[in-house]
C-alpha positions as CSV (number, residue, x, y, z in Angstrom):
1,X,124.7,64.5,133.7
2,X,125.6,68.0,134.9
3,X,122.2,69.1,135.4
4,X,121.1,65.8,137.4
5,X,124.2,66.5,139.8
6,X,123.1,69.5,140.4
7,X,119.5,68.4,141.1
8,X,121.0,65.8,143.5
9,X,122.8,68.8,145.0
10,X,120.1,71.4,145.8
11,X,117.9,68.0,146.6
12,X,120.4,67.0,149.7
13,X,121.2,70.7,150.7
14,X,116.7,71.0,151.5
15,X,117.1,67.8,153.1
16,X,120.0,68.7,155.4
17,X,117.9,72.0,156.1
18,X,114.3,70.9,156.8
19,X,113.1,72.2,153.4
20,X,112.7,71.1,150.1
21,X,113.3,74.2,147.2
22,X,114.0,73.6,143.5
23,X,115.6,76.2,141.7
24,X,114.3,77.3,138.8
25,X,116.3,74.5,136.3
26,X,114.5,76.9,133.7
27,X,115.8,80.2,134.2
28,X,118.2,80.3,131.0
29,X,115.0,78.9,129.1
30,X,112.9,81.4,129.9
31,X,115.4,83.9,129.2
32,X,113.6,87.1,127.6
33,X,115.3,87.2,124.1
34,X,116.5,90.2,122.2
35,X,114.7,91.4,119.3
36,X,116.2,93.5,116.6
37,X,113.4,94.7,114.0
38,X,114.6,95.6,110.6
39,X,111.9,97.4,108.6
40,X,112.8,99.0,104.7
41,X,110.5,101.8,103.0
42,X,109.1,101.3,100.2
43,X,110.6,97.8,99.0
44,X,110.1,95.5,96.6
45,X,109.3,91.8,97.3
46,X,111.5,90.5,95.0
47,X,114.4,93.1,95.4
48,X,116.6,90.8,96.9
49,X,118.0,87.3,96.3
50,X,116.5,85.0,99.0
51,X,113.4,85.9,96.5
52,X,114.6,86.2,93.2
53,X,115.7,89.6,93.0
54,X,119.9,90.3,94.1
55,X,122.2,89.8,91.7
56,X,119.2,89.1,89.0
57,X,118.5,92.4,89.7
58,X,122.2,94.1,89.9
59,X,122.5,94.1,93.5
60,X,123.7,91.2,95.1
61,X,122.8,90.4,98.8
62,X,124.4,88.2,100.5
63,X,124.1,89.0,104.4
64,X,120.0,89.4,103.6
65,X,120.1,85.5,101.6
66,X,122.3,84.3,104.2
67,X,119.4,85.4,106.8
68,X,117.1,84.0,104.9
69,X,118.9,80.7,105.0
70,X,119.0,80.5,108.4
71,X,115.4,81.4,109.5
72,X,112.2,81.3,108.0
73,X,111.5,83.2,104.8
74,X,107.6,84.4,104.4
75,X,106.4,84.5,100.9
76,X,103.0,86.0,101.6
77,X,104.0,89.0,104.7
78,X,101.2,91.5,104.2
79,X,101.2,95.5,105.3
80,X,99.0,98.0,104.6
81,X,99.4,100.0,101.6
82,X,101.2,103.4,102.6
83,X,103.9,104.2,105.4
84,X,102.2,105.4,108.1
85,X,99.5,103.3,108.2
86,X,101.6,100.1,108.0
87,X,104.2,101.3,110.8
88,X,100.6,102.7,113.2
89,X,99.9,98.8,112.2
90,X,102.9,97.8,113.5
91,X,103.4,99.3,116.6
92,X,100.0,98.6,118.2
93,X,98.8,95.5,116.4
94,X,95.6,97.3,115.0
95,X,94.7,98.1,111.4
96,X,95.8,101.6,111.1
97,X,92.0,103.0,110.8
98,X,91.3,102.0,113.8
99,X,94.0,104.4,115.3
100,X,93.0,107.3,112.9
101,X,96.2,106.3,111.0
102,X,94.7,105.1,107.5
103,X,96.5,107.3,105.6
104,X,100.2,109.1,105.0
105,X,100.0,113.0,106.2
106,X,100.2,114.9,103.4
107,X,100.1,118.8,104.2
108,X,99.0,118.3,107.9
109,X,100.6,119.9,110.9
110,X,99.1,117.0,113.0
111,X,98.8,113.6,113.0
112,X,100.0,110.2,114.7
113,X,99.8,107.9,117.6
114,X,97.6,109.6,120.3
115,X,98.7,108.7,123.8
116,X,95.7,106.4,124.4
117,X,97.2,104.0,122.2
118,X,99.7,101.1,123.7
119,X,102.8,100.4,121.3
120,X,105.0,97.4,121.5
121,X,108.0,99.6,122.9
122,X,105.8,100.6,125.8
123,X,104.9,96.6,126.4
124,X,108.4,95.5,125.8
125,X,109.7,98.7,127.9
126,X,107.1,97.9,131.2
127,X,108.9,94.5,131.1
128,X,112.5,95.5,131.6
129,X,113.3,95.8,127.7
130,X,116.1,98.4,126.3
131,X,114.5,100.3,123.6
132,X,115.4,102.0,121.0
133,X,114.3,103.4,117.9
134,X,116.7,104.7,115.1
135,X,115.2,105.4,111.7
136,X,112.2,106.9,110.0
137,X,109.2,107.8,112.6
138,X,106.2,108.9,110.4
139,X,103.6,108.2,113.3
140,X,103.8,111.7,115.3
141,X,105.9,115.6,114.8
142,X,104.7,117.0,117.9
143,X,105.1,117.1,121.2
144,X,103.7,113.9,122.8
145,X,103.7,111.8,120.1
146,X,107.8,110.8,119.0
147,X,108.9,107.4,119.7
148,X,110.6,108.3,123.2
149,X,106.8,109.4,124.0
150,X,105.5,105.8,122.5
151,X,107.6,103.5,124.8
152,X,111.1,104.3,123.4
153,X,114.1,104.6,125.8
154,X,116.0,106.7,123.0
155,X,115.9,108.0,119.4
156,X,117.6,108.8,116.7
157,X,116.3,109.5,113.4
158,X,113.3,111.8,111.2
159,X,110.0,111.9,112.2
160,X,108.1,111.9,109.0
161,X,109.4,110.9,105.1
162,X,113.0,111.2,104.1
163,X,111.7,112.9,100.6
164,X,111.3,116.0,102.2
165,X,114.8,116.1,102.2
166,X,115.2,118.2,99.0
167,X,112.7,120.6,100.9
168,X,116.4,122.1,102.4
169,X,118.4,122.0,98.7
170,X,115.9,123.2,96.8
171,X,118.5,124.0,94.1
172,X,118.4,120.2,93.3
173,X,114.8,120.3,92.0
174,X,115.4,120.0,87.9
175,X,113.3,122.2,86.6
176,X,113.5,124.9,89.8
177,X,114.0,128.0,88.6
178,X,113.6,130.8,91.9
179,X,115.0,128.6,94.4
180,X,113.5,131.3,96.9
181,X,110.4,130.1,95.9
182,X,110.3,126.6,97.3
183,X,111.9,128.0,100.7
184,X,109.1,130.5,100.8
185,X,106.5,128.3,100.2
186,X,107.3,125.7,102.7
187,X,106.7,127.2,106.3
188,X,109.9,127.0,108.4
189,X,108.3,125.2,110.9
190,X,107.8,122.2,108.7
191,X,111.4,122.1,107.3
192,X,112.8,118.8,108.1
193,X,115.6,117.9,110.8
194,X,117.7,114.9,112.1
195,X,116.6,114.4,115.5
196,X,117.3,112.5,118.4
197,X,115.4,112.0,122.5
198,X,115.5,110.0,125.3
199,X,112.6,109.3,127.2
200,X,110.7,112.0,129.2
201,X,112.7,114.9,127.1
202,X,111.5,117.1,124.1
203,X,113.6,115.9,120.9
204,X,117.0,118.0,120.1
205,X,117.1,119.4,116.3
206,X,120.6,117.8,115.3
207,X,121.1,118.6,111.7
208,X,118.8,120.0,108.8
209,X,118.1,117.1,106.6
210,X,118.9,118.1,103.3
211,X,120.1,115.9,100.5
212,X,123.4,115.4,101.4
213,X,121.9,114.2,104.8
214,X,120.1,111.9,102.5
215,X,122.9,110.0,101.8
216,X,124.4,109.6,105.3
217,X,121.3,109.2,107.1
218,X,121.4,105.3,107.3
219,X,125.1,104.5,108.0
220,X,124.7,106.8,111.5
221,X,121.2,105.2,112.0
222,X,123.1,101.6,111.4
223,X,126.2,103.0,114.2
224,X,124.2,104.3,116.5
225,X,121.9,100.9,116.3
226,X,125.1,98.8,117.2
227,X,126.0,101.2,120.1
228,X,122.6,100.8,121.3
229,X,122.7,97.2,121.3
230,X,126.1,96.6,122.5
231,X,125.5,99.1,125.7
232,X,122.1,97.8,126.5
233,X,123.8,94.0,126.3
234,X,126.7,95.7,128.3
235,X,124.4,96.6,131.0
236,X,122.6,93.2,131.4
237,X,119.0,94.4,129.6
238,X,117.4,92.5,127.3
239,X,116.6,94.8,123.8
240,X,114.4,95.9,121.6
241,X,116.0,97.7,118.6
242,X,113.9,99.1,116.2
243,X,115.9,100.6,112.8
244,X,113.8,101.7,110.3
245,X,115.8,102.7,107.5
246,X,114.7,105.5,104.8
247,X,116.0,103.0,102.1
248,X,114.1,102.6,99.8
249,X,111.9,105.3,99.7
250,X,112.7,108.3,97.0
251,X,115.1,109.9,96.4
252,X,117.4,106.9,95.9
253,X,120.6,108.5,96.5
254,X,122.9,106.3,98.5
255,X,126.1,107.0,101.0
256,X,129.1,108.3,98.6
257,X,130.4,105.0,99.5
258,X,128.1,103.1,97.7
259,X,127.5,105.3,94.3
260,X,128.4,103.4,91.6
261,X,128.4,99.9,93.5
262,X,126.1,97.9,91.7
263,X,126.9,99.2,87.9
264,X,123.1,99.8,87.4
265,X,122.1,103.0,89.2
266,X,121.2,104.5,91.9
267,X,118.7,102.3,92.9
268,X,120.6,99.1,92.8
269,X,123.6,101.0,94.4
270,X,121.4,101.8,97.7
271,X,119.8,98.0,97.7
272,X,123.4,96.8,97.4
273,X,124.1,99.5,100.7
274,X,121.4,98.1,102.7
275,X,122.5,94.9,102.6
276,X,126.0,96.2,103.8
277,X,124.1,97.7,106.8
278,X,121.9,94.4,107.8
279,X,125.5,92.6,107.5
280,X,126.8,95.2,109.9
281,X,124.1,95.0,112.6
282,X,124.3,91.5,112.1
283,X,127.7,90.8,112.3
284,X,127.6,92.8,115.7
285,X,125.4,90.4,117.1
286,X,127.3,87.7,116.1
287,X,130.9,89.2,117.3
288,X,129.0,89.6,120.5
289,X,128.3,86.1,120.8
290,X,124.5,86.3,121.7
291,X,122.8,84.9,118.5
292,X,121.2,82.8,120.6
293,X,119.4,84.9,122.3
294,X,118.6,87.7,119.5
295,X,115.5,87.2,117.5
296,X,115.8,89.2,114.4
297,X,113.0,90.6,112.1
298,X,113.8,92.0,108.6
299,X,110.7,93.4,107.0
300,X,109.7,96.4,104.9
301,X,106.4,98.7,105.6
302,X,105.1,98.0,102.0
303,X,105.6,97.6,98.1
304,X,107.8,99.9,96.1
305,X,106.8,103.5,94.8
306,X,104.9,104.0,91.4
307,X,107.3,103.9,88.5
308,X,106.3,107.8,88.1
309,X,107.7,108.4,91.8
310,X,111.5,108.6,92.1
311,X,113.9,110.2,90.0
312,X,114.3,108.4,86.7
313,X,115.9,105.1,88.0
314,X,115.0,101.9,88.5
315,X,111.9,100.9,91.1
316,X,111.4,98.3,93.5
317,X,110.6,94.9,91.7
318,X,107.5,93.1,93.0
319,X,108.1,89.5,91.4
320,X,105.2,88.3,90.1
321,X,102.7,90.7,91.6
322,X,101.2,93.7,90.2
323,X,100.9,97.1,91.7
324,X,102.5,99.3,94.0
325,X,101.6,101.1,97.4
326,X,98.8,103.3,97.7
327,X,97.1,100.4,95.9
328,X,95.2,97.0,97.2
329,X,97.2,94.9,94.6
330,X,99.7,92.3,96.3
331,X,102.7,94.5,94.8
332,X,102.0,96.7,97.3
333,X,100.6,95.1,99.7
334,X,103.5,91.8,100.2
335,X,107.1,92.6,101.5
336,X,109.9,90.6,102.4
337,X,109.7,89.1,105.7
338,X,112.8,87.4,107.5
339,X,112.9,85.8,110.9
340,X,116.0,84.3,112.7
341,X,116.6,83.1,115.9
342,X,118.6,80.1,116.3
343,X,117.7,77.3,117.9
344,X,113.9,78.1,118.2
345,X,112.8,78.8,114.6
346,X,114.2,76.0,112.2
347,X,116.5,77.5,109.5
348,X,115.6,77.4,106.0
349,X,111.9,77.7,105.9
350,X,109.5,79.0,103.3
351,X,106.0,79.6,103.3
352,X,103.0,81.3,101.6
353,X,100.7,81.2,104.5
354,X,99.0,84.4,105.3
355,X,100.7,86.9,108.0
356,X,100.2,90.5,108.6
357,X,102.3,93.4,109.9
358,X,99.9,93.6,113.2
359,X,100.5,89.8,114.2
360,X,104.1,91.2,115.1
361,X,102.6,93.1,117.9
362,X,101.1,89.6,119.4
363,X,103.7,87.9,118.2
364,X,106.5,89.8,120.1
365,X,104.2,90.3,122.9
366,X,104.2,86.0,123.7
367,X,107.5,85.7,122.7
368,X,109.1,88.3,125.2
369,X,106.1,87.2,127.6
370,X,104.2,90.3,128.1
371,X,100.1,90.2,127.6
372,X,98.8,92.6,124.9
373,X,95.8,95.2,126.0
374,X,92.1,93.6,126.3
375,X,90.6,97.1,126.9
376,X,90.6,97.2,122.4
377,X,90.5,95.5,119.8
378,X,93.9,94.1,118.7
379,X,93.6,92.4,115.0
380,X,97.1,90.7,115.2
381,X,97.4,87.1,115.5
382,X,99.8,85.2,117.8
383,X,102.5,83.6,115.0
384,X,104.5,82.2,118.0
385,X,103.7,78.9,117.1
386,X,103.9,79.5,113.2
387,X,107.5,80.4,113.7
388,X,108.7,78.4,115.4
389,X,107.4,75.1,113.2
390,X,105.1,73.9,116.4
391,X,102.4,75.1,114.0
392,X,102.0,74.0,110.5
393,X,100.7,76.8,109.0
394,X,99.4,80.9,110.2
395,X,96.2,80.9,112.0
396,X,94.6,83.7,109.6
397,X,92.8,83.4,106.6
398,X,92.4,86.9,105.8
399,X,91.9,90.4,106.3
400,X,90.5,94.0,105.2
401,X,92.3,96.7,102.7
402,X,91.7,100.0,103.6
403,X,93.6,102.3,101.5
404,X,92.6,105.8,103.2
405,X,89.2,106.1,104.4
406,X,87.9,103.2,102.1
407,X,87.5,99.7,101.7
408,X,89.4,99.0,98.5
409,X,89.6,94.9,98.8
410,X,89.4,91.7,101.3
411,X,91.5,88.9,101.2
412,X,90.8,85.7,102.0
413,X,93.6,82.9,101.5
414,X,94.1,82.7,97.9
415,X,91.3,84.4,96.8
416,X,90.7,88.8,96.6
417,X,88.2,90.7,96.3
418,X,88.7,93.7,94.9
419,X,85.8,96.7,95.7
420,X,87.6,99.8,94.6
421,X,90.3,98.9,91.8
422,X,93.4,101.3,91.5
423,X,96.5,100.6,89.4
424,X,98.9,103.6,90.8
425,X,98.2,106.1,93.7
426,X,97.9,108.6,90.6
427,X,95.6,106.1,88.7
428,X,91.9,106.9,88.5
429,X,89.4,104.2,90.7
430,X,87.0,102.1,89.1
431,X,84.8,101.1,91.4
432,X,82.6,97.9,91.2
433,X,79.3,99.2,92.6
434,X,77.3,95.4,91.9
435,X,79.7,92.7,92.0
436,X,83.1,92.9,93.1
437,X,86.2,91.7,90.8
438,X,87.1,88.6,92.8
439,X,90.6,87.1,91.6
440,X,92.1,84.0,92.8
441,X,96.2,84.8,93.6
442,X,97.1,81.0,92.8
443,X,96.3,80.8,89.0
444,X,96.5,84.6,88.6
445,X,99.2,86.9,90.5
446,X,98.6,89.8,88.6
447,X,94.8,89.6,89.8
448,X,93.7,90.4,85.9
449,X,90.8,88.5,85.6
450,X,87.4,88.1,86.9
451,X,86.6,84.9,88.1
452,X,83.6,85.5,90.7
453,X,81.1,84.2,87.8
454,X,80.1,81.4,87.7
455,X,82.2,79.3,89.2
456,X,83.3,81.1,92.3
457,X,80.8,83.4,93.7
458,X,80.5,81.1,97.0
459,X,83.6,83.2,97.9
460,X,81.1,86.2,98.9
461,X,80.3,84.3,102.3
462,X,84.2,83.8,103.9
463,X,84.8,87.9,102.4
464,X,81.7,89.0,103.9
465,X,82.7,86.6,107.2
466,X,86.0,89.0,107.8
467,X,84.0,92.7,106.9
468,X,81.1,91.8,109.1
469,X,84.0,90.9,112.0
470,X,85.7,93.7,111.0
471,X,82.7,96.1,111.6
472,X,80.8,94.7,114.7
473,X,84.4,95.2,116.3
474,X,84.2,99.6,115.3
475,X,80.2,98.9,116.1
476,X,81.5,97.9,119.7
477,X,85.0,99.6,119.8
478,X,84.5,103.1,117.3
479,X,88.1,103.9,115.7
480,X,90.0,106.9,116.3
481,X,89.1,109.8,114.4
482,X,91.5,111.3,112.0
483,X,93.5,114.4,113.9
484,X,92.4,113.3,117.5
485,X,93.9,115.5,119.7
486,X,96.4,114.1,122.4
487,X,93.6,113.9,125.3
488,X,91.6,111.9,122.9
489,X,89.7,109.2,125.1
490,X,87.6,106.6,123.8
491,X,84.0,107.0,123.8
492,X,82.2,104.9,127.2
C-alpha cells in the first residue's frame, strides 16, 4: 500500500510539471551486497559438524553449523590441490596453470600474480567496493604483486605459508641441535614477517613471524577484519572482505586462549578457535544489523596435510574421501563450502552438484554486477542461479586436475579419471601410460577400483570432451609461464 502511494505521488507531481519520471522503485533491490569470503588452509571436508565432523571429531562448531543451516551447504566444492594454485584459482577465475600458478613456491625468490592478470578485488574495487584482505597471501613477495597491488584497498597479513614461522625460533625444531645453523642457512631476506599496505604503498614489515606470532596471527587478522568492515559500512561502501586464515595449515598451534579447549590436541583446540573467529565476524555483522545485505562465503583452499606433515597430532579428516593435497584424490581436492545470504539463497540447502573454486570469480562478478574480462579465458562458471535455488542444479559437469605441471586426473560428474595416481605428495606416481584408472565417486569414494573395463569405458568421450576444451583454449590463449616477470604480456 505504501509503495502504490508513493507511485501515485511521483505520478501526480510529473503530471503537475509537464513530465512524467519514475524513480527507480528498485534501487534498494539492486543494492550491491556485501561479501565477506572466509577461506581455511589446509582443511578437512569433514572437520566440522554441518558435515560430520565437530563434536564427532572433538571440536564442536556451532557458529560454522549454524551457517550452514541458514544457507546452502555444498557437498562436492572443488579446488585445486595445493595453496597457491587454488587461491591464483580463486582470485582470477582461471585454473592456476593458466596464470603460471600450478604449483606452491618452494625455494623461489619469485613467483605470483603478474600484473596482467585481473583479480576479483580489482573488479569489485573499479565498482565502488571496500576491499580488504587480511590473512595468508601466497600469490606474490615482491614488489608489484601483494594484494594492495591486486585490487586490495588494504592488508594485513603474510604473504606466503604460515609454516615458515619456526624459520624465526629455530630453537623449536626437535631434533635442532646448532640453532645457528638454520638462521644461517635461510637468507635474511626470506625470513618471514607480519605485514600490512594500503593501496599504491610498498608493504610496512610489522613483526617477525615467529612461533609465538603463530598463535596470535588469526585473532588480529579476525579484529582487524571487523574494523574493516564496520568502517567501510560506517562510510556508506559496500565491501569485499577477504580473511584467509593460516588455520589449518601446520604447525597447529593455536592462540593461548584456546590450548587445551577441545581435550584432544592441538589440532582440535585450533578447529574449536576457528569457529570462535567465524562466530566473531559473524556476530559483527549481525550486531550491525545488515545481514541482509552481506553475502558470506566460508570455504577452505583445499584438503588437509599428509598425515606425515604436522607435528604429531591429529590431521584434517576427509569423510569418506581418500587423499590429501598435493594429490588428485577428492580428499584433497573437496572442501567445505558455505554460503549465506538471507533472503536470496534459501536456508538449509545441501547439494552434491559440481562447483569449483574459479566459479566464485563469475559468481561474485554477477552478483555485485560487474562483467568479468573477455580478453582470456575465464574457466569459472556463473553459480548465481545455483545459489540462489532459481537453478536446480550447477551448470558444470567437470573439469581438469593439474597437480604441478601435469595432468594427474579429469573429472566428470560422478565419474574420475585418474592419469597419474599419487597417494601423498611424498608418495611415489604410478602412472597409467595405456588406459587410465577410471573410478566412479558414487559406488566408490575412496576411488579404489578400476571400473573403465568393460562396462564403462564410454566415459573416455565426456573426459576427453573437457581436455580437448581445455587445450584448444592454451592453443588459442598460451598460459603464463612459470616466473613471468611483472611486464609479462601475452603473446599477439
Amino acid at each position: 500500500m505504501r509503495r502504490n502511494l508513493t507511485m501515485l505521488i511521483w505520478m501526480g507531481i510529473a503530471l503537475l510539471s509537464g513530465t512524467f519520471y519514475l524513480p527507480n522503485v528498485n534501487a534498494q533491490e539492486e543494492k550491491k551486497p556485501n561479501i565477506l569470503l572466509i577461506l581455511l588452509d589446509n582443511t578437512g571436508w569433514g572437520d566440522f559438524g554441518a558435515y560430520g565432523g565437530g563434536e564427532l571429531r572433538g571440536a564442536p562448531s556451532p557458529h560454522i553449523d549454524k551457517l550452514a543451516r541458514e544457507g546452502l551447504l555444498l557437498q562436492n566444492f572443488n579446488t585445486e590441490p595445493q595453496c597457491t594454485p587454488s587461491r591464483s584459482a580463486l582470485m582470477t577465475g582461471r585454473f592456476a596453470i593458466r596464470s603460471g600458478n600450478q604449483s606452491v613456491p618452494i625455494g623461489l625468490p619469485y613467483y605470483g600474480l603478474v600484473p596482467w592478470e585481473i583479480t576479483i578485488a580489482e573488479l569489485l574495487s573499479d565498482a565502488g567496493y571496500a576491499t580488504g584482505a587480511f590473512g595468508k597471501w601466497h600469490l606474490g613477495k615482491t614488489s608489484g604483486r601483494f594484494p594492495t597491488d591486486q585490487g586490495f584497498d588494504e592488508w594485513y597479513g603474510i604473504p606466503n605459508s604460515t609454516d615458515e614461522s619456526i624459520w624465526n625460533s629455530p630453537e623449536k625444531i626437535v631434533g635442532l641441535t646448532n640453532v645457528s645453523d638454520l638462521k644461517g642457512s635461510v637468507p635474511s631476506s626470506e625470513l618471514p614477517w607480519i605485514m600490512e599496505s594500503r593501496k599504491g604503498q610498498e608493504p610496512e614489515k610489522l613483526k617477525k613471524y615467529d612461533f609465538e606470532q603463530r598463535r596470535l596471527i588469526d585473532d588480529e587478522i579476525t579484529r582487524r577484519a571487523i574494523d574493516f568492515i564496520k568502517n567501510s559500512h560506517k562510510a556508506g561502501k559496500p565491501f569485499f572482505a577477504f580473511v584467509p586464515y593460516t588455520a589449518m595449515h601446520f604447525p597447529t598451534h593455536p592462540h593461548p586462549d584456546f590450548i587445551g579447549k577441545s581435550g584432544n590436541g592441538m589440532y582440535t583446540d585450533m578447529l574449536v578457535q576457528t569457529d570462535h573467529y567465524v562466530g566473531r565476524l559473524l556476530n559483527a555483522i549481525k550486531d550491525m544489523e545488515i545481514e541482509p545485505d552481506t553475502l558470506v562465503i566460508f570455504t577452505a583452499d583445499n584438503g588437509p596435510e599428509t598425515p606425515d606433515n604436522g607435528d604429531g597430532h591429529m590431521n584434517g579428516w576427509t569423510g569418506p574421501w581418500a587423499g590429501t593435497y598435493f594429490t588428485a584424490l577428492e580428499g584433497g581436492l573437496r572442501a567445505p563450502f558455505i554460503v549465506r545470504w538471507p533472503g536470496k539463497i534459501p536456508a538449509g540447502g545441501k547439494s552434491n552438484e559440481i562447483v569449483h573454486i574459479v566459479d566464485l570469480f563469475p559468481t561474485l562478478s554477477k552478483i555485485a554486477g560487474v562483467k568479468v574480462p573477455s580478453d582470456r579465458p575465464i574457466d569459472g562458471t556463473d553459480m548465481t542461479d545455483f545459489f540462489l535455488g532459481k537453478r536446480g542444479g550447477s551448470n558444470r559437469e567437470g573439469f581438469p586436475i593439474f597437480v604441478g605441471n601435469d595432468l594427474y586426473a579429469i573429472k566428470w560428474r560422478n565419474w574420475k579419471a585418474h592419469f597419474i595416481w599419487q597417494e601423498t605428495k611424498y608418495s611415489p606416481k604410478k602412472i597409467y601410460s595405456t588406459v587410465p584408472k577410471v573410478v566412479n565417486l558414487i559406488t566408490d569414494p575412496r576411488e579404489e577400483r578400476q571400473v573403465a573395463e568393460p562396462n564403462n569405458n564410454w566415459v573416455q568421450y565426456p573426459f576427453m570432451k573437457v581436455l580437448v576444451h581445455f587445450q584448444q583454449s592454451v592453443k588459442r590463449y598460451p598460459n603464463v609461464p612459470l616466473g613471468a616477470p611483472d611486464a609479462y604480456m601475452p603473446p599477439k
